[in-house]
Wavefront OBJ file of the C-alpha trace (Angstrom):
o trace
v 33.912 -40.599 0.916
v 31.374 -42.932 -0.338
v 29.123 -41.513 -3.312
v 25.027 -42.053 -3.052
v 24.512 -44.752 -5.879
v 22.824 -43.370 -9.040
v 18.465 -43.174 -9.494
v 17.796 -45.037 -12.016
v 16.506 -42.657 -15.055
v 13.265 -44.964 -15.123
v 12.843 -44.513 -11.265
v 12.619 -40.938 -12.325
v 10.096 -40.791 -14.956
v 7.764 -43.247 -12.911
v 8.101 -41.100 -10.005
v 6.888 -37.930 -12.229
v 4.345 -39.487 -14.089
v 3.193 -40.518 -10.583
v 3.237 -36.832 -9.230
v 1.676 -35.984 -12.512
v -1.357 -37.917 -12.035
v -1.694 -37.454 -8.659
v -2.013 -32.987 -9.904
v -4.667 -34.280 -12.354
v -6.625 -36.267 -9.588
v -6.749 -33.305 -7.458
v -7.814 -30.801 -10.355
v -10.454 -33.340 -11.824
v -11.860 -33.698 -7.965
v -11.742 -29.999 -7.643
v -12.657 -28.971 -10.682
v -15.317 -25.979 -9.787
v -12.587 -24.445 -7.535
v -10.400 -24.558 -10.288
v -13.358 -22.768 -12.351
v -14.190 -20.016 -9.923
v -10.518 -18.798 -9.455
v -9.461 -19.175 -13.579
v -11.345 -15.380 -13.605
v -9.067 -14.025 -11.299
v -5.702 -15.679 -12.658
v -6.956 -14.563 -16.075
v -7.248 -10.809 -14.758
v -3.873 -10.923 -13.594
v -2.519 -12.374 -16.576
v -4.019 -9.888 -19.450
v -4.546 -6.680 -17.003
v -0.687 -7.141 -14.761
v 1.338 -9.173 -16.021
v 0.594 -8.563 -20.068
v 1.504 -5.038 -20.049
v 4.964 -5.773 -18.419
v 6.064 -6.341 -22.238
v 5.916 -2.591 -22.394
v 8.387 -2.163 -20.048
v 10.886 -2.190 -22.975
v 10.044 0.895 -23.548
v 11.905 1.993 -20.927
v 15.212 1.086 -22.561
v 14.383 2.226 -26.147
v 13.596 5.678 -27.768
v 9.745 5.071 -28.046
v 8.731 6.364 -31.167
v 5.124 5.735 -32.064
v 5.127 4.867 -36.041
v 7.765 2.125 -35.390
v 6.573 0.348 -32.364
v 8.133 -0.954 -29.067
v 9.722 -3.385 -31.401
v 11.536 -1.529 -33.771
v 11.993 1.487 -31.533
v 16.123 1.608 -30.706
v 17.417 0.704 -28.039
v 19.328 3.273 -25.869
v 20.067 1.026 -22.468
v 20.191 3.025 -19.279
v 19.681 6.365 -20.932
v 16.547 7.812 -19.355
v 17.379 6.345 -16.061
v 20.316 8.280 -16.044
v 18.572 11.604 -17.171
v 16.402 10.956 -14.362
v 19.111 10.700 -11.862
v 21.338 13.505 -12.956
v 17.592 15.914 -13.460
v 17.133 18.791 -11.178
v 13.949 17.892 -9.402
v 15.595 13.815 -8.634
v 16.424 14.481 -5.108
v 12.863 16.786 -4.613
v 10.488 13.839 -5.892
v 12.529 11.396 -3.980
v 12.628 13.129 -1.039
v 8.832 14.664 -1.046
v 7.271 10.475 -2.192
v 9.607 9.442 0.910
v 8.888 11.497 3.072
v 5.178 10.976 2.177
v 5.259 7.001 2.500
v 6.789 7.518 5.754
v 4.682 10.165 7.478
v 2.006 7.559 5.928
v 3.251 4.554 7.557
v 4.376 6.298 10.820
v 0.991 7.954 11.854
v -1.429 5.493 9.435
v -0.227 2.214 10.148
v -0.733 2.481 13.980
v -4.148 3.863 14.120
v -6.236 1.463 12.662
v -4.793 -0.715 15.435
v -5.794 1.747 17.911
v -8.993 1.803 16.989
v -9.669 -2.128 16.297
v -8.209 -2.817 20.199
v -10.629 0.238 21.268
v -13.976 -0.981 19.667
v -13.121 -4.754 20.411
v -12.915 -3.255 24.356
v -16.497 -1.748 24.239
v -19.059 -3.611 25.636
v -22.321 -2.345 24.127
v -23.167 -4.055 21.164
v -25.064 -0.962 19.690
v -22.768 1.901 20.546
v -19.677 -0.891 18.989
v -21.996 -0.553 15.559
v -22.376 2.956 15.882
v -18.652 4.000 16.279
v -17.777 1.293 12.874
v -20.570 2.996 10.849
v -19.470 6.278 11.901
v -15.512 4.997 11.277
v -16.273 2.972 7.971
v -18.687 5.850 6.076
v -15.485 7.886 4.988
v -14.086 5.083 3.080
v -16.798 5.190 0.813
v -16.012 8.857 0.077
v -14.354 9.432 -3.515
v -11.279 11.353 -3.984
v -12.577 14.257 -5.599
v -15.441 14.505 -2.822
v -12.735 14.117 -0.126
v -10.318 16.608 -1.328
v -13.317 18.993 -2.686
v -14.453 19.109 1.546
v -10.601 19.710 2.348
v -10.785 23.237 -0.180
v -14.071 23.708 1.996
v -12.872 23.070 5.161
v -9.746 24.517 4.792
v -10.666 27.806 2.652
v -8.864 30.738 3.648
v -11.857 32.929 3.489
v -14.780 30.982 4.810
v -13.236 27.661 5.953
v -14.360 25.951 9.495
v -10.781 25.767 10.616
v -9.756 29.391 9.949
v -13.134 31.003 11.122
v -12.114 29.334 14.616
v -8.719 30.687 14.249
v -9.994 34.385 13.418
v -12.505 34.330 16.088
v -9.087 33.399 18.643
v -7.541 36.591 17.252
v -5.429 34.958 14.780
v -4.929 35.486 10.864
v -6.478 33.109 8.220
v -4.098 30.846 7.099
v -4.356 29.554 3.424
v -3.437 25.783 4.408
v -3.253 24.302 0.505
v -0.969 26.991 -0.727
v 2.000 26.530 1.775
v 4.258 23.094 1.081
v 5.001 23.263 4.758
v 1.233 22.488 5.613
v 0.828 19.640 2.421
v 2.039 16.894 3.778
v 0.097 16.619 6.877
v -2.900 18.085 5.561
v -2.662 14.885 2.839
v -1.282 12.090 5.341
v -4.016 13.129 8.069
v -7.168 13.235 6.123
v -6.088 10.162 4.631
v -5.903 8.619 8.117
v -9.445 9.739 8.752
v -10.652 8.686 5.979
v -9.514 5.053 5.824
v -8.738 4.268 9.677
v -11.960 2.709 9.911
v -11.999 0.347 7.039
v -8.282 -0.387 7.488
v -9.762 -1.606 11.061
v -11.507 -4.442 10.055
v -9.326 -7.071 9.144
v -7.680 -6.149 13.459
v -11.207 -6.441 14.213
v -11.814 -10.161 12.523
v -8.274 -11.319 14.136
v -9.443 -10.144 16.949
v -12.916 -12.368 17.075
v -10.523 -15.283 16.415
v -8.481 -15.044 19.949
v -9.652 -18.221 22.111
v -11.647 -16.163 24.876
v -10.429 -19.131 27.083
v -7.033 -16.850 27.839
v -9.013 -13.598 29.092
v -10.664 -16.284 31.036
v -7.957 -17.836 32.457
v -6.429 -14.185 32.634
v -9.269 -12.675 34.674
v -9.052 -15.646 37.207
v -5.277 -14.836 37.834
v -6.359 -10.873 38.373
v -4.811 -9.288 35.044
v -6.169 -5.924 34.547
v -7.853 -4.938 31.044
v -4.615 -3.349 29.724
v -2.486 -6.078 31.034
v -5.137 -8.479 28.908
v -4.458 -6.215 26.041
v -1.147 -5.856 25.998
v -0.279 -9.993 26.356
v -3.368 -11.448 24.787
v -4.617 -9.091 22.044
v -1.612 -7.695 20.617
v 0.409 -11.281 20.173
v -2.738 -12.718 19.004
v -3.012 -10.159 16.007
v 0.733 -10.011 15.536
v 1.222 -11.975 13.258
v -1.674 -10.297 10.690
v 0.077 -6.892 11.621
v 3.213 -8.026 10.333
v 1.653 -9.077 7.355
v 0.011 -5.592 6.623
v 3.124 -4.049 7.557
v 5.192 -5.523 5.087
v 2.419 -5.150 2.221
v 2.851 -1.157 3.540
v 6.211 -1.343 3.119
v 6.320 -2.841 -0.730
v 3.913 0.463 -1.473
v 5.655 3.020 0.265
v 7.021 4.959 -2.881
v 3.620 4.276 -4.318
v 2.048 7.258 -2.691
v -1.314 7.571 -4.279
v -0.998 10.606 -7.494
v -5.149 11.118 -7.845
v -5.255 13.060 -4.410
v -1.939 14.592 -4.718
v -2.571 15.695 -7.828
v -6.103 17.384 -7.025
v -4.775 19.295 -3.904
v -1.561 20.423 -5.987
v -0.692 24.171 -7.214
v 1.957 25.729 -8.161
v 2.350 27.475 -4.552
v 2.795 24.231 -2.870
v 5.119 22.170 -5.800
v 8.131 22.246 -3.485
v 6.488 19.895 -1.114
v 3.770 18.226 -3.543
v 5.535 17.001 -6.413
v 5.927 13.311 -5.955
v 6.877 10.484 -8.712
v 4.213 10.063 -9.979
v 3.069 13.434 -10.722
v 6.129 13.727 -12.811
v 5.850 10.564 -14.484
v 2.028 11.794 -15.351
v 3.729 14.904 -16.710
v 6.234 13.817 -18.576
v 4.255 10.574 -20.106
v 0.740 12.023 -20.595
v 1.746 15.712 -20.920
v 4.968 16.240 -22.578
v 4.591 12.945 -24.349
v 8.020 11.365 -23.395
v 6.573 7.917 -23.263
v 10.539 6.118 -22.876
v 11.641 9.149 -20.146
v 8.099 8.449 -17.911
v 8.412 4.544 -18.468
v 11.929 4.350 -16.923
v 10.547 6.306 -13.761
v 7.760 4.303 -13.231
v 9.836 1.334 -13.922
v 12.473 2.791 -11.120
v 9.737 3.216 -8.553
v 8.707 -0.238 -8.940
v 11.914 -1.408 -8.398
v 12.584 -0.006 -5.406
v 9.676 -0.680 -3.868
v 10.019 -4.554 -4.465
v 13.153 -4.373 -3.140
v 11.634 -2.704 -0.079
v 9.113 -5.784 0.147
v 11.485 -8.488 -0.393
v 13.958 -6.756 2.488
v 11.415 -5.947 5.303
v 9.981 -9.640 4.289
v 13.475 -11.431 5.076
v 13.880 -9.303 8.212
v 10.309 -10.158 9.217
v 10.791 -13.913 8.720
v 14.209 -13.821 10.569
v 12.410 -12.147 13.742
v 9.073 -13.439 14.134
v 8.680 -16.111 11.547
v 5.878 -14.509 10.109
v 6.177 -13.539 6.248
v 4.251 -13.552 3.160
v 6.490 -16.424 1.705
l 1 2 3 4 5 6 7 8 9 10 11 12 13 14 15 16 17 18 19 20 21 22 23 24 25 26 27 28 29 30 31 32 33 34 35 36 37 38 39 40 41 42 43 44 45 46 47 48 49 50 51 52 53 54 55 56 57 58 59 60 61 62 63 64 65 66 67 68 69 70 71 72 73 74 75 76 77 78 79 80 81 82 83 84 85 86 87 88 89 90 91 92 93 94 95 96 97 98 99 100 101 102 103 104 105 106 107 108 109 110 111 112 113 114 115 116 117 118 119 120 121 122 123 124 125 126 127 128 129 130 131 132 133 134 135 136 137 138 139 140 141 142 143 144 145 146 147 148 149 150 151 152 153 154 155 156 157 158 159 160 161 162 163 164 165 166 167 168 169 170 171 172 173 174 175 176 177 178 179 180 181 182 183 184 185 186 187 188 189 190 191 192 193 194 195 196 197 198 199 200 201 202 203 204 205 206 207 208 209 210 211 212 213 214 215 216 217 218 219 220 221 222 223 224 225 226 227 228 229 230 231 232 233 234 235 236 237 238 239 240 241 242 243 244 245 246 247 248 249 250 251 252 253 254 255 256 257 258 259 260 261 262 263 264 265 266 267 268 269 270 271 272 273 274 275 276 277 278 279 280 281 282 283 284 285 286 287 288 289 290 291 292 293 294 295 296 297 298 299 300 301 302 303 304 305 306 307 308 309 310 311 312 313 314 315 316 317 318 319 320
């Protein structure tokens, strides 16, 4: 078997210095683009990626006085009082179980809705439904979850005043875990359906309006146009969104949980990070809450880089 002679070493270092100056041509030509964007990389740097040096923290008994540095180290031992704790299998489950009713019902609709408006002809009633769709995005949590104790209030509630006048009993919807999870997942959909919409909405407005043309002339209906135009043409962004879903689905959002959480409905509202904000902020057990955190990040990277493989494998459409 014949061998590939040897690059010379001086073939080498011209060919770098080459590759080298051709970087600093592009970044000296460019140089205001390279200006605008050093904000954002500088963000990331200080506000993401700096306080991943803390993650130490995770393996050490933290104690305060002596610093992450000189803290000791105690390897895997918070990791495994997390797994081996009582409520493990209950936070797993109820974040789970959260991220997936999430994902299942809140992923599609936005879709839904994006096809829907991009159907309607009238300009002014399109405007009206996205204002109408958009304003609860703007909502903050405390306001949205303050109208759930409203709307959902045992005693004078809109929901349970319908339900008395029908004969029934009042139900007290935020005190009963069986009732939490939708009551989160769905008003969550409602609220952010319509922004989540948009970025259908702007692939949809870049679809070549050439192939509902061309499908009109052959006699395809407006659900066959739909169905073979729309949807591939905006596959490719909803595989992208689904994947970003995907590397958050333990990351189940702790303000709102927290707010609509009592002690009546713990069984089905006590998610990760609820503990972790016990534990850490509460109770003060900076290493124990670190390790959690550190394990939900983990696993939901691993859930990102998986779903992205698979995605690239079946569609050749990834985010790298």
């Amino acid at each position: 078997m014949l061998t590939p002679p040897p690059v010379p070493t001086a073939s080498i270092k011209s060919r770098n210095k080459t590759s080298r100056s051709l970087v600093y041509k592009r970044v000296k030509k460019n140089w205001d683009l390279y200006l605008l964007i050093l904000p954002v990389i500088a963000f990331f740097l200080i506000f993401e990626y700096g306080p991943m040096y803390g993650l130490q923290i995770a393996f050490k008994d933290f104690i305060a006085n002596k610093g992450i540095l000189d803290s000791p180290w105690v390897g895997l031992k918070h990791f495994e009082r997390f797994f081996d704790s009582y409520y493990f299998w209950r936070l797993l489950g109820n974040t789970l179980g959260i991220g997936l009713y999430q994902l299942l019902v809140g992923f599609p609709i936005p879709i839904i809705l994006a096809l829907l408006i991009n159907e309607v002809r009238s300009k002014k009633f399109s405007r009206f439904v996205q204002t109408i769709t958009y304003a609860p995005h703007f909502l903050s949590t405390v306001v949205m979850v303050g109208v759930l104790f409203i709307f959902l209030s045992p005693q004078t509630g809109l929901l349970n005043s319908l339900i008395t006048s029908l004969g029934g009993k009042p139900i007290d919807f935020l005190t009963q875990p069986e009732w939490f999870k939708s009551i989160f997942v769905l008003s969550g959909v409602w609220q952010q359906m319509g922004w989540s919409s948009i970025i259908y909405l702007a692939a949809l407005a870049g679809i070549d309006q050439q192939l509902h043309e061309a499908a009109r002339v052959d006699g395809a209906s407006r659900w066959q146009r739909i169905w073979h135009i729309n949807l591939p043409g905006i596959m490719p962004t909803i595989i992208v969104l689904l994947i970003l879903n995907m590397g958050s689905l333990l990351s189940v959002g702790f303000e709102k949980v927290f707010l609509m959480q009592n002690t009546l409905n713990m069984p089905a509202s006590d998610i990760i990070s609820t503990h972790v904000y016990r534990k850490g902020i509460i109770d003060g057990q900076y290493s124990y809450s670190a390790a959690v955190g550190l394990f939900n990040s983990v696993i939901n990277f691993t859930l990102l880089v998986i779903v992205n493989r698979i995605a690239r494998k079946v569609n050749n459409t990834s985010l790298w």
